[in-house]
Legacy VTK file of the C-alpha trace (Angstrom):
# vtk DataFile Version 3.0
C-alpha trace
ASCII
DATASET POLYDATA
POINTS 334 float
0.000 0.000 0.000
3.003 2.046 0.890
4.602 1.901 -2.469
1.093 2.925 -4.365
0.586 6.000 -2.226
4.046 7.005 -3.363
3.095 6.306 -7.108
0.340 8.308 -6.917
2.324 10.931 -5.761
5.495 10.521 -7.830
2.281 10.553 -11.096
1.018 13.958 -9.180
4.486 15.723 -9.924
4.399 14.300 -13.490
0.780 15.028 -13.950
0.083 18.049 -12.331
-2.897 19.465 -13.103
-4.550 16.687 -13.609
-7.533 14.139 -12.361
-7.066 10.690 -12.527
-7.991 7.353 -10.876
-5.368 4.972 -9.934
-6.634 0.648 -9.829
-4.214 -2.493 -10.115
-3.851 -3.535 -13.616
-1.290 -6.849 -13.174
1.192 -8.296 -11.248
3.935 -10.317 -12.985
5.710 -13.602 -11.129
9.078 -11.243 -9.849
8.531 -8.421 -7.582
6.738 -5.826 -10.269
3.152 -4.683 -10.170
0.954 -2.642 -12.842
-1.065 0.144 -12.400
-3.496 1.826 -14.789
-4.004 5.663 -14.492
-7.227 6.806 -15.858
-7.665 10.521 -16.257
-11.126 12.381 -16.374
-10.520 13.263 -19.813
-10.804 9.483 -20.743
-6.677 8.687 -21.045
-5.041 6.111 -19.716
-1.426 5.542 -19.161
-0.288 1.627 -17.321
2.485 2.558 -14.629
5.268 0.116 -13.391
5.658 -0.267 -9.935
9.735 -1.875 -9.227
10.946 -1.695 -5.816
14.596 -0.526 -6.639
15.645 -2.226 -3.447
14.617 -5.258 -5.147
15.491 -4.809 -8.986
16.411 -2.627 -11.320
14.348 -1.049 -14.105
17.704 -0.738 -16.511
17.426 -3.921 -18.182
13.583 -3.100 -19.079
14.526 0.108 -20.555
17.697 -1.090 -22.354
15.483 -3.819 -24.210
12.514 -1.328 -24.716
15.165 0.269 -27.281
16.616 -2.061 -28.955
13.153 -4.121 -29.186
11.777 -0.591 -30.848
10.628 -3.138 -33.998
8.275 -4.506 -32.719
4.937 -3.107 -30.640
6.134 -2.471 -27.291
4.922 -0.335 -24.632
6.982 3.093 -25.313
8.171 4.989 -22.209
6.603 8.255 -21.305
8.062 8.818 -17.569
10.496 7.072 -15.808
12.641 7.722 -12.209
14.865 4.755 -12.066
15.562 5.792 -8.366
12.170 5.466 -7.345
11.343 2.561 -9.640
8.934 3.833 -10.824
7.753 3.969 -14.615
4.793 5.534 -17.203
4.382 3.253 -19.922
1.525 3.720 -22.855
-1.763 1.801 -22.441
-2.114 -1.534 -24.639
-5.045 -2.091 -23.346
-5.688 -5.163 -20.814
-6.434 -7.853 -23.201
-3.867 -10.301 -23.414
-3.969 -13.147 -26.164
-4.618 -15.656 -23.725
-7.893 -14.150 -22.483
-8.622 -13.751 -26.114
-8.426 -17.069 -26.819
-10.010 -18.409 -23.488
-13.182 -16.325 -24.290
-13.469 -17.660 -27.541
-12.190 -21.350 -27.126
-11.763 -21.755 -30.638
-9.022 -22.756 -32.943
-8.983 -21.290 -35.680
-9.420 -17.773 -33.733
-6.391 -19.014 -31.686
-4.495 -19.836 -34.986
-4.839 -16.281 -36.192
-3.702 -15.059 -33.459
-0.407 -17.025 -32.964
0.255 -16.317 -36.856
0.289 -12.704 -35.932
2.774 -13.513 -32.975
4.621 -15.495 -35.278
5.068 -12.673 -37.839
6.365 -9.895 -34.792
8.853 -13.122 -33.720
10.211 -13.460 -37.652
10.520 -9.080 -37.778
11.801 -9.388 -34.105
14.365 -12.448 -34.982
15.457 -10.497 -38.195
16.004 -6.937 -36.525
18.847 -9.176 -34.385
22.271 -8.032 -34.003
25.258 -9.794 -31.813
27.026 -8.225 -28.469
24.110 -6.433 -27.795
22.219 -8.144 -25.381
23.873 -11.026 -22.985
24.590 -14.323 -24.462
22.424 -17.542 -23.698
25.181 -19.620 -23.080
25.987 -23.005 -21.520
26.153 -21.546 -17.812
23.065 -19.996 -17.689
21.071 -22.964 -19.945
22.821 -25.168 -17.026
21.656 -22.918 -14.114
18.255 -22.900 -15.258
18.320 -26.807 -15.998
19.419 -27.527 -12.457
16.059 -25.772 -11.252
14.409 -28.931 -12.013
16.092 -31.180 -9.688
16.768 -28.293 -6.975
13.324 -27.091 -6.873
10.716 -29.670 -8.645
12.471 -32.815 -7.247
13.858 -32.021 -4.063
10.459 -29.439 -2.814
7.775 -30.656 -4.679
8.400 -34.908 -4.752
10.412 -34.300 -1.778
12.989 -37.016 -3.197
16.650 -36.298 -3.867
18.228 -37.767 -7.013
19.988 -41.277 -6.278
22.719 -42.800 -7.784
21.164 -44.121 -10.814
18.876 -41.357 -11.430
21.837 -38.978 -11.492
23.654 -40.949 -13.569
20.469 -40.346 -15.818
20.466 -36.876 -14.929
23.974 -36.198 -16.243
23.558 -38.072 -19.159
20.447 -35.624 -20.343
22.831 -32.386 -19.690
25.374 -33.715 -21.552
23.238 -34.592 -24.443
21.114 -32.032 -24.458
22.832 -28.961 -23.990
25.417 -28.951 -26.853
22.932 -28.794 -29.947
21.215 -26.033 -28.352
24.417 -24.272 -28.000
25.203 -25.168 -31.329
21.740 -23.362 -32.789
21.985 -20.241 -34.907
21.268 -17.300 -32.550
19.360 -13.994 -32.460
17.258 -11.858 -29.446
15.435 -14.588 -27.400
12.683 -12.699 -25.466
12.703 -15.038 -23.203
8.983 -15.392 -21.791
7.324 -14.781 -25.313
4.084 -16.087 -24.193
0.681 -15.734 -24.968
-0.272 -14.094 -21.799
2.414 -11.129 -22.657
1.296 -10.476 -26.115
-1.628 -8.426 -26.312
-4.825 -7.099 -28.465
-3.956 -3.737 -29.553
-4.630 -1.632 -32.980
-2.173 -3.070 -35.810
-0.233 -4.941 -34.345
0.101 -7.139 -31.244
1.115 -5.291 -27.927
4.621 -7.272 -26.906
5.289 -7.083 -22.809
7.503 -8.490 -20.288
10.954 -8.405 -22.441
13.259 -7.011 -19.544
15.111 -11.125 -19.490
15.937 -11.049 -23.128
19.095 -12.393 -24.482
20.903 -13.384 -27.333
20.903 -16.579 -27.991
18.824 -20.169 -29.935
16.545 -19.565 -32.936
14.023 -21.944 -31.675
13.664 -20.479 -28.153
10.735 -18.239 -28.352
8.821 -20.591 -30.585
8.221 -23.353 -28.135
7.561 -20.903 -25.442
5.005 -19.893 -27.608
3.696 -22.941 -28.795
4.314 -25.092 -25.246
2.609 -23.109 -23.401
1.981 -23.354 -19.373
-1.943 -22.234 -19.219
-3.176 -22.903 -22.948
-2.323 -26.345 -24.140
-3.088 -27.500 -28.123
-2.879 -30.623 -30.033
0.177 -31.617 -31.244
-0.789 -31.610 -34.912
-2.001 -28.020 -34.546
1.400 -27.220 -33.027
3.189 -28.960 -35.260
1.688 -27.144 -38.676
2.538 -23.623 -36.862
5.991 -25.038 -36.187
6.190 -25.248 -40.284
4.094 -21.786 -40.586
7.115 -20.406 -38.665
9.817 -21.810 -40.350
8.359 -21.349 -43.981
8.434 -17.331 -42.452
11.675 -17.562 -41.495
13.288 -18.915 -44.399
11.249 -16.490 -46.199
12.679 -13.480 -44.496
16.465 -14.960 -44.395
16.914 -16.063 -40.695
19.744 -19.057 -40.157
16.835 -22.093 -40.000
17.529 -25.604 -41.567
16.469 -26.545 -45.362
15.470 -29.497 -43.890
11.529 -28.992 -41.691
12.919 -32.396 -40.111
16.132 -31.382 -38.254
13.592 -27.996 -37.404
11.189 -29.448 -35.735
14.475 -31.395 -33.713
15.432 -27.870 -33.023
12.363 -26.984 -31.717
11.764 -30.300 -29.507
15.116 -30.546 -27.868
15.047 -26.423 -27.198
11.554 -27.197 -25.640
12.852 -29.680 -23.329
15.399 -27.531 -21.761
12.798 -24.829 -21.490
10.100 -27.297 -19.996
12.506 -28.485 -17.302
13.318 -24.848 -16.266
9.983 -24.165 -15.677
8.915 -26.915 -13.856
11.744 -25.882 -11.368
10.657 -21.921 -11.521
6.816 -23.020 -10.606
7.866 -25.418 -7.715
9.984 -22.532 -6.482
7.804 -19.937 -6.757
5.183 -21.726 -4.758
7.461 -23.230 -2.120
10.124 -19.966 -1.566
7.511 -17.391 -2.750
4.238 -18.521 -1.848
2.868 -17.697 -4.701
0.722 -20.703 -6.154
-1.209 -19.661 -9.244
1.781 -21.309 -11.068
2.248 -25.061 -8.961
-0.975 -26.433 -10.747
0.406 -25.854 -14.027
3.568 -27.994 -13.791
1.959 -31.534 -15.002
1.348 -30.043 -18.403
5.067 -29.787 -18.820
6.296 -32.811 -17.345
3.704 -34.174 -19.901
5.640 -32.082 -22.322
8.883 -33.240 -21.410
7.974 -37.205 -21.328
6.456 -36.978 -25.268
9.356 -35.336 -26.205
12.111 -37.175 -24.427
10.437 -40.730 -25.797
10.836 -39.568 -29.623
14.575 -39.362 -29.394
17.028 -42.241 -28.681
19.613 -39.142 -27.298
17.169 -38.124 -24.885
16.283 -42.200 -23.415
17.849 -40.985 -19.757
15.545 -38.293 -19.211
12.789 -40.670 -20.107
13.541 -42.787 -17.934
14.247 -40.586 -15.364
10.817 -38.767 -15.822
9.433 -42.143 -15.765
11.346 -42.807 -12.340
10.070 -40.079 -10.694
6.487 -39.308 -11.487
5.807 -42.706 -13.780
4.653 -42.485 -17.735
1.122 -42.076 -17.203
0.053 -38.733 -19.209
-0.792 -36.307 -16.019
-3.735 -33.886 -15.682
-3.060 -30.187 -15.078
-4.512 -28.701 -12.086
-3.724 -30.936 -9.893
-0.404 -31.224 -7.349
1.494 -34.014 -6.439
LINES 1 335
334 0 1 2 3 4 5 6 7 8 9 10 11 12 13 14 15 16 17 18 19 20 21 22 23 24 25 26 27 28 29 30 31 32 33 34 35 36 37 38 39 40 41 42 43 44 45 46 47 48 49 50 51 52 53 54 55 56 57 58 59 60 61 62 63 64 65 66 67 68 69 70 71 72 73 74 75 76 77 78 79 80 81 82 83 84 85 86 87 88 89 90 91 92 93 94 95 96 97 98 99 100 101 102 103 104 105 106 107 108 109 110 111 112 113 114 115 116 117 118 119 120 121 122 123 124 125 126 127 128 129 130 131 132 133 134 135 136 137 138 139 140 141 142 143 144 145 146 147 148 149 150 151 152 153 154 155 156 157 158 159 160 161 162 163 164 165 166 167 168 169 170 171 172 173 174 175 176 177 178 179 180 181 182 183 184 185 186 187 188 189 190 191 192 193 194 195 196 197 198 199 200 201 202 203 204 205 206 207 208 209 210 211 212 213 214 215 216 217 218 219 220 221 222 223 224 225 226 227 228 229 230 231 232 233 234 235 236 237 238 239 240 241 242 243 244 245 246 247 248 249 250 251 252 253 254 255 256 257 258 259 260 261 262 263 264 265 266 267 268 269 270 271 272 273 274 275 276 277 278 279 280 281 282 283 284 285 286 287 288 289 290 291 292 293 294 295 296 297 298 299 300 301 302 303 304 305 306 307 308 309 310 311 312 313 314 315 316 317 318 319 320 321 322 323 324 325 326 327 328 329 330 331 332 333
């Protein structure tokens, strides 16, 4: 409550003169909230609330620059000291409500074409030693959530011999290919529950994280998602949507769909395990539980993906080990 009574103040000195109603817009899974100004003369502006003892609002605004090619929120205030921010109004529908309300798929299609399109222009606007590489340290750090947070907090179980054996046997295979992928600006969380409905184009949110680093990254984040889930033969003809797109405007993706859609698979299993880790943690060192129910869908991800590859057998069977091969339903907790 503290830190909104100083927003509205801080948006007094840069608003003076003016009327305005202040009501909680969003709250995103780190320590930032969103607030929507709306002035009697009908404006709106959203307004970032970041505790600076907590983060920084540098990275945001370095990435709101150099992501200037795509549609997203452009900065109208900002006191970094404060942490506090002014942002133009997108409005407050994201895709996912979109496609919740309408629970159709070809409505849903349309809508991840046009994400698709801003992800080509986005990919193809890349440029190296910009942004912070994606490399094997922090694909390892985020890896190691699984078995620090998902295994250990939410199974309770720690890894035994053989299952680290299996364990170790996954990094090793996994990580190099990834590694070895073409690389551009990864968004990072490009999600359908960051893109939003606006005029033109789609509004594009929550970019502070980006780096530079695998083609396929923000495609399976897309396409995998954690509250939306689609059959695989619907994901699977975007997947070729995308890379016909890509090829189309030039970006480093195989002549081959096949090796592709490998691409896309094995970058989705190191993004599946990460997340499994970041919802077990965020409910068991955060409290914050809207997230735990979600984490079946992606072990379900992880165990259809790690069966289709002989390189990927150990994580099988350690997935199979630990919460057995029966296809899980989401919702539910362990």
């Amino acid at each position: 409550m503290q830190r909104q009574t100083e927003l509205k103040n801080w948006l007094e000195t840069v608003y003076p003169n003016r009327i305005f109603e202040l009501s909680f817009a969003a709250a995103d899974a780190d320590f930032r909230r969103y607030f929507r100004a709306a002035f009697s003369d009908g404006g709106t502006v959203v307004c970032m609330d970041a505790p600076p003892d907590k983060m920084s609002v540098a990275p945001y605004l370095k990435v709101q620059k150099l992501f200037d090619m795509i549609n997203v929120p452009q900065v109208l205030h900002v006191d970094e000291k404060l942490g506090f921010m002014v942002l133009n109004d997108l409005g407050n529908t994201t895709f996912l409500t979109a496609m919740q309300q309408t629970d159709n798929e070809l409505a849903d299609k349309a809508l991840l074409l046009e994400a698709i399109d801003e992800l080509v222009v986005l990919q193809k606007n890349s440029r190296p030693g910009l942004l912070p590489e994606y490399d094997r340290e922090v694909m390892l750090r985020e890896i190691n959530l699984f078995p620090e947070w998902f295994v250990a907090k939410e199974l309770g179980k720690t890894l035994n011999f053989k299952q680290r054996e299996w364990w170790n046997q996954t990094v090793e295979a996994l990580l190099p290919p990834l590694l070895a992928q073409p690389q551009v600006y990864v968004h990072r969380d490009y999600i359908v529950r960051n893109l939003m409905l606006a005029e033109g184009r789609p509004g594009v949110l929550d970019f502070q994280d980006a780096l530079y680093g695998p083609i396929a990254y923000d495609l399976v984040s897309l396409l995998r998602d954690a509250f939306i889930e689609w059959e695989e033969e619907f994901v699977l003809d975007l997947v070729i949507r995308y890379w016909e797109k890509a090829r189309a405007a030039g970006l480093p993706v195989p002549e081959q769909f096949d090796e592709f859609y490998r691409w896309f698979e094995w970058m989705g299993v190191q993004r599946h395990l990460k997340v499994a880790g970041i919802f077990a943690r965020l409910y068991y060192r955060d409290g914050k539980d809207k997230y735990r129910p979600e984490i079946p869908r992606f072990l379900n991800y992880l165990r259809r993906a790690s069966r289709r590859y002989h390189d990927l057998a150990p994580l099988y069977a350690l997935l199979v080990d630990l919460v057995g091969d029966e296809e899980l339903e989401t919702g539910f907790t362990f």
